[in-house]
mmJSON file of the N, C-alpha and C atoms, coordinates in Angstrom:
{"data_MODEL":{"atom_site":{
"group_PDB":["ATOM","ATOM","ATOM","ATOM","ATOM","ATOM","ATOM","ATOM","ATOM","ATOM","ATOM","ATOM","ATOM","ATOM","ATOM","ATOM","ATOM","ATOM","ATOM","ATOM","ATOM","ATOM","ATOM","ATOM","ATOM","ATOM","ATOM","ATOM","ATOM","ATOM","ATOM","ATOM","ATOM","ATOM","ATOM","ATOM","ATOM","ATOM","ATOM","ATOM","ATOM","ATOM","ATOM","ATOM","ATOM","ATOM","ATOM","ATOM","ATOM","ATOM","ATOM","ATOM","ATOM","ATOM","ATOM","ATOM","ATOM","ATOM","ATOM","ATOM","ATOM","ATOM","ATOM","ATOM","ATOM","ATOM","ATOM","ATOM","ATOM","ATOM","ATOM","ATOM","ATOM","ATOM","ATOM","ATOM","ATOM","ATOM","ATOM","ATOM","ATOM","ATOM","ATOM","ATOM","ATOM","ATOM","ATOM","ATOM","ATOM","ATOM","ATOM","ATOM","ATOM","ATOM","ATOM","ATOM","ATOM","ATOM","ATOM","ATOM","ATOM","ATOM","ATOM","ATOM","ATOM","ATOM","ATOM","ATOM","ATOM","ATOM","ATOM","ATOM","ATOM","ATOM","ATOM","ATOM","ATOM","ATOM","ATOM","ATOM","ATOM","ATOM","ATOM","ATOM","ATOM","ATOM","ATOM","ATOM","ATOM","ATOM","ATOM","ATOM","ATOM","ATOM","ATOM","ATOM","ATOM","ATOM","ATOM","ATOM","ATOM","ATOM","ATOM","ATOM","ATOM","ATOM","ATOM","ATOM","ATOM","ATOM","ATOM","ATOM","ATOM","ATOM","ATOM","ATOM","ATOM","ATOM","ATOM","ATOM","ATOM","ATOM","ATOM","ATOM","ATOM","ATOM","ATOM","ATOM"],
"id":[1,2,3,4,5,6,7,8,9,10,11,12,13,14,15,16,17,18,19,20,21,22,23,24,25,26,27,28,29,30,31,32,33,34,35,36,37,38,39,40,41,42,43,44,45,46,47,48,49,50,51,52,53,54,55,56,57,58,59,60,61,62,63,64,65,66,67,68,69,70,71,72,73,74,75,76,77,78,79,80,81,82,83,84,85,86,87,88,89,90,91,92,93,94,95,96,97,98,99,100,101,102,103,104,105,106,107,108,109,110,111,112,113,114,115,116,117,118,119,120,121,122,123,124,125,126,127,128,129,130,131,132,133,134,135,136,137,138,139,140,141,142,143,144,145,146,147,148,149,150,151,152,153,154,155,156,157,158,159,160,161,162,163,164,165,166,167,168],
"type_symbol":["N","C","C","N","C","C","N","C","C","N","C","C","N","C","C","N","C","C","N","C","C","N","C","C","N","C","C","N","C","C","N","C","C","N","C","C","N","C","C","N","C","C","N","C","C","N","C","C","N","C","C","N","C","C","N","C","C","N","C","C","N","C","C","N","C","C","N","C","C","N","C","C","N","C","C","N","C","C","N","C","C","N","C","C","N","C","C","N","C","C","N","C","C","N","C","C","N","C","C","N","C","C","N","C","C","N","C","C","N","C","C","N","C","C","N","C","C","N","C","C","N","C","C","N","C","C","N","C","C","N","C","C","N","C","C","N","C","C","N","C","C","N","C","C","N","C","C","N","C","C","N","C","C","N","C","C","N","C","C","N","C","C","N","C","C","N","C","C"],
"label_atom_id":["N","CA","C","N","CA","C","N","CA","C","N","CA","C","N","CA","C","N","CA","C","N","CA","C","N","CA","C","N","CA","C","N","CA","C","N","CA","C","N","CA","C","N","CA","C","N","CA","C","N","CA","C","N","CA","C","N","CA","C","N","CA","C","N","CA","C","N","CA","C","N","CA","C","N","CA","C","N","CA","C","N","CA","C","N","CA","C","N","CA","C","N","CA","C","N","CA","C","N","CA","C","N","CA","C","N","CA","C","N","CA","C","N","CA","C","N","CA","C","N","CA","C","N","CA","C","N","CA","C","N","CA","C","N","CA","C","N","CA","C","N","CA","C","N","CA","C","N","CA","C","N","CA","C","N","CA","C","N","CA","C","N","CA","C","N","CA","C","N","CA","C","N","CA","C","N","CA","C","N","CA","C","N","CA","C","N","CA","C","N","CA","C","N","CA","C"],
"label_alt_id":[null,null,null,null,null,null,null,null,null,null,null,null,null,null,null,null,null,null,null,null,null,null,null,null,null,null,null,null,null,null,null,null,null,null,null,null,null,null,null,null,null,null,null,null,null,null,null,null,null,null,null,null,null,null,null,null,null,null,null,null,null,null,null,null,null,null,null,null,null,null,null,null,null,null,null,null,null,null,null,null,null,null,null,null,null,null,null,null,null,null,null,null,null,null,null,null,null,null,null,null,null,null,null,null,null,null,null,null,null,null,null,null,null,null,null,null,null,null,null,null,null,null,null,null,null,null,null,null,null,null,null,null,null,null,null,null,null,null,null,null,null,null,null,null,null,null,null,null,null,null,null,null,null,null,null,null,null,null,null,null,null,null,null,null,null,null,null,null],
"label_comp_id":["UNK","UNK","UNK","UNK","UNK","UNK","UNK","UNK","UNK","UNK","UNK","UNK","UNK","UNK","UNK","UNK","UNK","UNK","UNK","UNK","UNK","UNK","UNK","UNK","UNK","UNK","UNK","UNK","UNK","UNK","UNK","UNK","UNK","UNK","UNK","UNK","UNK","UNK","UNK","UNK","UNK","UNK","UNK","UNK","UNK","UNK","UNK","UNK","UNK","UNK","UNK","UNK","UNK","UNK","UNK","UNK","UNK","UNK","UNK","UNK","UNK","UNK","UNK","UNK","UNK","UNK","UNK","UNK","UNK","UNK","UNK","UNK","UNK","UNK","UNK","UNK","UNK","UNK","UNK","UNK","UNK","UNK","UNK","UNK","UNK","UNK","UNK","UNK","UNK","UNK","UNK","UNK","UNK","UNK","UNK","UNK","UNK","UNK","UNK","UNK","UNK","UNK","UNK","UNK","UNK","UNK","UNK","UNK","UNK","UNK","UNK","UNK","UNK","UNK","UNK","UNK","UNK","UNK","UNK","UNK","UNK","UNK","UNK","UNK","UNK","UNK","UNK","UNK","UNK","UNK","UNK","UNK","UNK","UNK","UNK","UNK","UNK","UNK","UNK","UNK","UNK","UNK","UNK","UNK","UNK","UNK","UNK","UNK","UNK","UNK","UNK","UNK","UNK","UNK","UNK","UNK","UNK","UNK","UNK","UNK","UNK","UNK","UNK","UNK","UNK","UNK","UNK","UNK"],
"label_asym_id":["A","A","A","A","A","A","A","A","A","A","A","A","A","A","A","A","A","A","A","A","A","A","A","A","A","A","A","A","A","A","A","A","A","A","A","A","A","A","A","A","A","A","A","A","A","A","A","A","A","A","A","A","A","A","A","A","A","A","A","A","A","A","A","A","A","A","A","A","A","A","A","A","A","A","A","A","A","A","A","A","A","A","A","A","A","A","A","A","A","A","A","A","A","A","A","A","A","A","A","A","A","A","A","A","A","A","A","A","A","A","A","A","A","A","A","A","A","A","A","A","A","A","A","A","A","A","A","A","A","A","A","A","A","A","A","A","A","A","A","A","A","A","A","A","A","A","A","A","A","A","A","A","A","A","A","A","A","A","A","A","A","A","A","A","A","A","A","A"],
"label_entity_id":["1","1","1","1","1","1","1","1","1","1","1","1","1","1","1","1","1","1","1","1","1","1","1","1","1","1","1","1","1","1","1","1","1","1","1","1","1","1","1","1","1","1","1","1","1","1","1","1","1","1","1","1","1","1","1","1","1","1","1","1","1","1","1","1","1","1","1","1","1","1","1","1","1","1","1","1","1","1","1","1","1","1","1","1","1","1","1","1","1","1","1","1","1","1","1","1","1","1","1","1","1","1","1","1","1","1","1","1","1","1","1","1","1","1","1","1","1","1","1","1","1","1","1","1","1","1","1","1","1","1","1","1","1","1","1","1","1","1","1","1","1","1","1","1","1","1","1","1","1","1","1","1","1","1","1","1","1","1","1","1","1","1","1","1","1","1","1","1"],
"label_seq_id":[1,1,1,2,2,2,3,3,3,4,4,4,5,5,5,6,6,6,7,7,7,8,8,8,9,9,9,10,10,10,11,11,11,12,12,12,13,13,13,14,14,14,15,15,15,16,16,16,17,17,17,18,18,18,19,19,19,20,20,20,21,21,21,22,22,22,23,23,23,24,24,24,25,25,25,26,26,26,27,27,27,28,28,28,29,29,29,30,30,30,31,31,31,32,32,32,33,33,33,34,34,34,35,35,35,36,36,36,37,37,37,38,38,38,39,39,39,40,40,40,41,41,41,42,42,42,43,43,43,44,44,44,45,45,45,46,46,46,47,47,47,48,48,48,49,49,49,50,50,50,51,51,51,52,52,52,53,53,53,54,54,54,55,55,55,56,56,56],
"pdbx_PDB_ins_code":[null,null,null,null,null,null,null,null,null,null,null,null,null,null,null,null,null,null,null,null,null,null,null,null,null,null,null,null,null,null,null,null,null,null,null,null,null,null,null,null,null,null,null,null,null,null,null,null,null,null,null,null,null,null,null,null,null,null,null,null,null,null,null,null,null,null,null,null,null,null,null,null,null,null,null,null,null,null,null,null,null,null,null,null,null,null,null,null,null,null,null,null,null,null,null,null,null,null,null,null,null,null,null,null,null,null,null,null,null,null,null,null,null,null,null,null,null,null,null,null,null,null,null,null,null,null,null,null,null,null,null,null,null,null,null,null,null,null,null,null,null,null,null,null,null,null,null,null,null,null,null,null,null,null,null,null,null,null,null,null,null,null,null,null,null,null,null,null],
"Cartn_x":[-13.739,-12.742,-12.03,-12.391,-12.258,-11.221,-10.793,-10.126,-8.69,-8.075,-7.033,-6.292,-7.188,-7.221,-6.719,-7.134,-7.428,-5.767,-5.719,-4.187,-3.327,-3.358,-2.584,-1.988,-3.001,-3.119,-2.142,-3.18,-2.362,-0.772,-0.588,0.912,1.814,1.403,2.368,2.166,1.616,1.626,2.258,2.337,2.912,4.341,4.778,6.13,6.829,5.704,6.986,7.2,6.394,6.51,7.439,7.58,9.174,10.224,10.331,11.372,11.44,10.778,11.198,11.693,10.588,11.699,13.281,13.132,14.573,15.239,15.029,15.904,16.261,15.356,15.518,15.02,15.349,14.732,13.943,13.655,12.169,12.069,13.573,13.319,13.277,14.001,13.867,12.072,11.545,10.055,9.368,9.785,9.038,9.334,10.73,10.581,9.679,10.123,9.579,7.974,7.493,5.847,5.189,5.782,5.615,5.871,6.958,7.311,6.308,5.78,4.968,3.45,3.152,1.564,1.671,2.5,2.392,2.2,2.845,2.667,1.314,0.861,-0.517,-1.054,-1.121,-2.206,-2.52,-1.348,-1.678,-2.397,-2.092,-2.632,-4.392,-4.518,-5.471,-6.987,-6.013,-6.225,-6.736,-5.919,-6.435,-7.2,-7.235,-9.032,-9.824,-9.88,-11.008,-11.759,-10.224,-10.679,-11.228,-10.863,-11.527,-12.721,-13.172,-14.298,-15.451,-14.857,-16.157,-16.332,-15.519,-15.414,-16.297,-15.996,-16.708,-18.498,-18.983,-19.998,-20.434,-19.96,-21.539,-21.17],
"Cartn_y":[-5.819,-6.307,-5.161,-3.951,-2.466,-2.327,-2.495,-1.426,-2.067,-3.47,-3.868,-4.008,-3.819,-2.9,-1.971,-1.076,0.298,0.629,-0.004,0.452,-0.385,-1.427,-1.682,-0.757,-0.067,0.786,1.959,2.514,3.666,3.744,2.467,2.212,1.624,1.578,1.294,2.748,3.429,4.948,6.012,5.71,6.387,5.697,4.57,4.097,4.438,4.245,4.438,6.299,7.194,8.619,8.989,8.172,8.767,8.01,7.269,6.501,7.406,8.099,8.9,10.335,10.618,12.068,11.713,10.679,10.591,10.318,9.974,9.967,8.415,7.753,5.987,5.647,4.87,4.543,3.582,2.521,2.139,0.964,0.172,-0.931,0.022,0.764,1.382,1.614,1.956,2.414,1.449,0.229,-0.681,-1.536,-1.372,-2.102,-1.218,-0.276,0.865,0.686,0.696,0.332,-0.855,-1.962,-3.135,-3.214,-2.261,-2.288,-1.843,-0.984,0.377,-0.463,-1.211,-1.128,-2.523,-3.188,-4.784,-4.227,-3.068,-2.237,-2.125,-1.076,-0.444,-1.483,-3.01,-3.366,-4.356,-4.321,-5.293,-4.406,-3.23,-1.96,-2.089,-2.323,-2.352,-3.653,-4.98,-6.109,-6.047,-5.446,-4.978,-4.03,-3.161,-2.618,-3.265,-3.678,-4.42,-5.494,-6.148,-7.119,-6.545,-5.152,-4.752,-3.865,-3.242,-3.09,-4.265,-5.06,-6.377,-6.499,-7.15,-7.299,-6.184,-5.433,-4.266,-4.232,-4.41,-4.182,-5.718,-6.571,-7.471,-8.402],
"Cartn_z":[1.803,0.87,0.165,0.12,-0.652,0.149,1.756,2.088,1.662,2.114,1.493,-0.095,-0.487,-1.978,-2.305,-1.548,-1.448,-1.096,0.012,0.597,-0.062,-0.42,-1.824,-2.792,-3.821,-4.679,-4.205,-3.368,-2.382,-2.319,-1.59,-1.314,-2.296,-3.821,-4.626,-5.322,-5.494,-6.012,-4.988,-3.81,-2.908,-3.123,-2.782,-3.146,-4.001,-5.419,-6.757,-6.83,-6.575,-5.892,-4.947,-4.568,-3.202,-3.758,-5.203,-5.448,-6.674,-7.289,-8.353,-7.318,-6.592,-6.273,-5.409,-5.149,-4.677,-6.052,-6.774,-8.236,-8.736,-8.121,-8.317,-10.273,-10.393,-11.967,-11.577,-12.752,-12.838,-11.767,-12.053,-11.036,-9.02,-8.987,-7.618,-7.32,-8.586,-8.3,-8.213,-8.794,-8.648,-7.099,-6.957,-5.866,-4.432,-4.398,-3.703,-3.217,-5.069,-5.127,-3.924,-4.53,-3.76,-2.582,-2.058,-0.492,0.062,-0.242,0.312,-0.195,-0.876,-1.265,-0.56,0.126,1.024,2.053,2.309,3.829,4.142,3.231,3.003,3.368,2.115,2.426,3.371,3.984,5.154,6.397,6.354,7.452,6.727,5.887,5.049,5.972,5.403,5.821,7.389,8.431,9.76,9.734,9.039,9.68,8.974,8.082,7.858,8.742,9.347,10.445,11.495,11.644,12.835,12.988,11.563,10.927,11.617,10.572,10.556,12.178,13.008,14.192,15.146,14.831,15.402,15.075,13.695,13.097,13.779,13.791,14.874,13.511],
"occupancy":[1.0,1.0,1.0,1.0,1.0,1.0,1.0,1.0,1.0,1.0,1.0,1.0,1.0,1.0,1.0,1.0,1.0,1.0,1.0,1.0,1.0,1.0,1.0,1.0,1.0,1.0,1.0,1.0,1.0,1.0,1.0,1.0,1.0,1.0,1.0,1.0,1.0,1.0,1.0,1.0,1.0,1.0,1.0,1.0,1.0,1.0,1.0,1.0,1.0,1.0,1.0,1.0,1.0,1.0,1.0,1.0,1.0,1.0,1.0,1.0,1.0,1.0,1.0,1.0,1.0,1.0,1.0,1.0,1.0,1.0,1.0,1.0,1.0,1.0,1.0,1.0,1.0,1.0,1.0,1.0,1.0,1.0,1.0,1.0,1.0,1.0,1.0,1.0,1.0,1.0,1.0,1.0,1.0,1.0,1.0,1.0,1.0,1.0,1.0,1.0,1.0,1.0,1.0,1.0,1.0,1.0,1.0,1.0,1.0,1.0,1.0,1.0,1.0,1.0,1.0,1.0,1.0,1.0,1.0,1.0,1.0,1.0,1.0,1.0,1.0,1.0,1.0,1.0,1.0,1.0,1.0,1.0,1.0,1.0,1.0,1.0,1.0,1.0,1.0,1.0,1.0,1.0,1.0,1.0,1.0,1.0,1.0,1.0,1.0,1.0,1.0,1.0,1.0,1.0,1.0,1.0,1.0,1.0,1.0,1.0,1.0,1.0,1.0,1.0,1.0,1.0,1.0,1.0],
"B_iso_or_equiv":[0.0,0.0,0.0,0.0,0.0,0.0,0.0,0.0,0.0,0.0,0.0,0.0,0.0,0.0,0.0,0.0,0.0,0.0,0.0,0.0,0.0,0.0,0.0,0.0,0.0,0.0,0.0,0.0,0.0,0.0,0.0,0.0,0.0,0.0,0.0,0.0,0.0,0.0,0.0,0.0,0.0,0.0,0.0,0.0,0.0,0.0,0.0,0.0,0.0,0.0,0.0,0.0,0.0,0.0,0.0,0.0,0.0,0.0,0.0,0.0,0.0,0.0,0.0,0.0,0.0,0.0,0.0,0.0,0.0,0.0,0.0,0.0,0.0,0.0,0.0,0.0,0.0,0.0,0.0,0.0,0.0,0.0,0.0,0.0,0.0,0.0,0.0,0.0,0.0,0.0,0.0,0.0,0.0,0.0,0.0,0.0,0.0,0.0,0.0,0.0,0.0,0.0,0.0,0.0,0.0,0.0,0.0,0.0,0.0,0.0,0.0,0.0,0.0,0.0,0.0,0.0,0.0,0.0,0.0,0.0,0.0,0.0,0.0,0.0,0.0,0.0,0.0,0.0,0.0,0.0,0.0,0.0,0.0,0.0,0.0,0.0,0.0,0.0,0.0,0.0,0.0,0.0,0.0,0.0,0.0,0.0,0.0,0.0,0.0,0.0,0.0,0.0,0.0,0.0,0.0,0.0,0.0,0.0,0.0,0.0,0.0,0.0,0.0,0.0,0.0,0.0,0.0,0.0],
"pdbx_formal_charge":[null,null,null,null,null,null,null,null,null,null,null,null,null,null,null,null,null,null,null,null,null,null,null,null,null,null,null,null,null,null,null,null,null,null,null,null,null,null,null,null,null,null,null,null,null,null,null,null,null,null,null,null,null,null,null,null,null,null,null,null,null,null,null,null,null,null,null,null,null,null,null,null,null,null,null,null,null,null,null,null,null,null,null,null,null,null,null,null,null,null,null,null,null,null,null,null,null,null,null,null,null,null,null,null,null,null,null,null,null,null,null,null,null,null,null,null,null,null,null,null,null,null,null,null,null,null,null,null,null,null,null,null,null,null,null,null,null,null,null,null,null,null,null,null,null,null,null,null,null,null,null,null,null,null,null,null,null,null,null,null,null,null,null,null,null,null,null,null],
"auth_seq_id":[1,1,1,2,2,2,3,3,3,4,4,4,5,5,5,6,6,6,7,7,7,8,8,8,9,9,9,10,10,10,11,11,11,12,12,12,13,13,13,14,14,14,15,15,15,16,16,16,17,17,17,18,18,18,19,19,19,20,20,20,21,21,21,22,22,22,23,23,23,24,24,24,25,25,25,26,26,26,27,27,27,28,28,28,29,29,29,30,30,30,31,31,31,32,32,32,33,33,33,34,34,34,35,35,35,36,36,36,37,37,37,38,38,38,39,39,39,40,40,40,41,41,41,42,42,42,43,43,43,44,44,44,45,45,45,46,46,46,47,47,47,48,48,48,49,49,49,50,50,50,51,51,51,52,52,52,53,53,53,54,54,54,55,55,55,56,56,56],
"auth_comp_id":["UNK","UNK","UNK","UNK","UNK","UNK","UNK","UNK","UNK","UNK","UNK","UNK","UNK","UNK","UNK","UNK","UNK","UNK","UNK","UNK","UNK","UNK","UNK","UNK","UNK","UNK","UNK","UNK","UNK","UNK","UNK","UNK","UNK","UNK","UNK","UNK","UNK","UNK","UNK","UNK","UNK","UNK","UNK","UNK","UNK","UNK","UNK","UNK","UNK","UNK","UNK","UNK","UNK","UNK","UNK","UNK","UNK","UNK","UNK","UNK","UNK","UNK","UNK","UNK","UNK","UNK","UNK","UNK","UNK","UNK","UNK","UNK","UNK","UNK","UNK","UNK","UNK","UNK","UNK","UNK","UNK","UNK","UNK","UNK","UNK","UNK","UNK","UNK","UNK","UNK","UNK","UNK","UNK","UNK","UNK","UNK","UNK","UNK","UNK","UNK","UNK","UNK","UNK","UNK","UNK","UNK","UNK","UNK","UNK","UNK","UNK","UNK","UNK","UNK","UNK","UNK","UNK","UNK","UNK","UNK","UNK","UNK","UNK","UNK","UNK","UNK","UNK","UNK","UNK","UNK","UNK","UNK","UNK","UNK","UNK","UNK","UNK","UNK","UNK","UNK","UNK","UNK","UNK","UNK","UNK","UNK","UNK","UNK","UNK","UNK","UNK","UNK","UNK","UNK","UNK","UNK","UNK","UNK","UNK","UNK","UNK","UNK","UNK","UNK","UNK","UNK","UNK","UNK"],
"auth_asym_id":["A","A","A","A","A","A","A","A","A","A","A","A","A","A","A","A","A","A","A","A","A","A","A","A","A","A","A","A","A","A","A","A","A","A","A","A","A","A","A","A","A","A","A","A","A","A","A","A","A","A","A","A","A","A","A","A","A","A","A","A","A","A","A","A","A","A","A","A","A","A","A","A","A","A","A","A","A","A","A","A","A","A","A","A","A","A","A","A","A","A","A","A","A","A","A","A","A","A","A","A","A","A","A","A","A","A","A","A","A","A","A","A","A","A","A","A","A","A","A","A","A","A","A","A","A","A","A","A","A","A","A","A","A","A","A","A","A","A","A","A","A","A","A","A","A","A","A","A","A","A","A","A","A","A","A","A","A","A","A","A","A","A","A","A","A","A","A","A"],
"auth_atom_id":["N","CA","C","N","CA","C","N","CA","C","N","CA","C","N","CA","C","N","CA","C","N","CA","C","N","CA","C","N","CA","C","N","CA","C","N","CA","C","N","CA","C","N","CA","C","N","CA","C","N","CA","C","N","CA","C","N","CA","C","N","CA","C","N","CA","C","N","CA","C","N","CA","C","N","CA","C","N","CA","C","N","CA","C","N","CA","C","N","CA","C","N","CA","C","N","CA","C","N","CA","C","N","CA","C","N","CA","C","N","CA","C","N","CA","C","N","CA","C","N","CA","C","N","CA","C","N","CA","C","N","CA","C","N","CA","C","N","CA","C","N","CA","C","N","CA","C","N","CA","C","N","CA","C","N","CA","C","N","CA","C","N","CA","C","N","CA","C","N","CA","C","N","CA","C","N","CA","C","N","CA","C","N","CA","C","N","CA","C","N","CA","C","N","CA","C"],
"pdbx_PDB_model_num":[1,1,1,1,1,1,1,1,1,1,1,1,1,1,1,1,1,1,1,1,1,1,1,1,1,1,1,1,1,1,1,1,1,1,1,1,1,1,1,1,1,1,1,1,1,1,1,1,1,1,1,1,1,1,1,1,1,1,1,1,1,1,1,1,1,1,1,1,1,1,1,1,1,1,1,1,1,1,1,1,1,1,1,1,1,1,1,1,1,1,1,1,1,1,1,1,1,1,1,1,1,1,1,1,1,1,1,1,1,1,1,1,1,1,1,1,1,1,1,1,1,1,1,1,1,1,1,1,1,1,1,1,1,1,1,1,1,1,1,1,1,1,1,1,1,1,1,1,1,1,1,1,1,1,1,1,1,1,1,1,1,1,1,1,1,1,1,1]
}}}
């Protein structure tokens, strides 16, 4: 359950970070955040599935 989390987190701190150095304000970072941490955590969501799957 940690890892889709995980890449959640990840990918809204990585998002709103490439939306400030490109020079975006708060709503750009926010949207940014959310783009990037739905990404994450769906990349997230699949290994986990394939974790478990794997582990028996």
């Amino acid at each position: 359950m940690i890892l889709p989390l995980t890449g959640l987190l990840i990918g809204a701190i990585l998002g709103a970070w490439r939306a400030r150095r490109h020079g975006g304000g708060a709503a750009d970072m926010a949207q940014w955040g959310a783009a990037h941490g739905v990404a994450l955590g769906v990349v997230g969501l699949f290994l986990l599935l394939l974790v478990s799957r794997l582990a028996g």
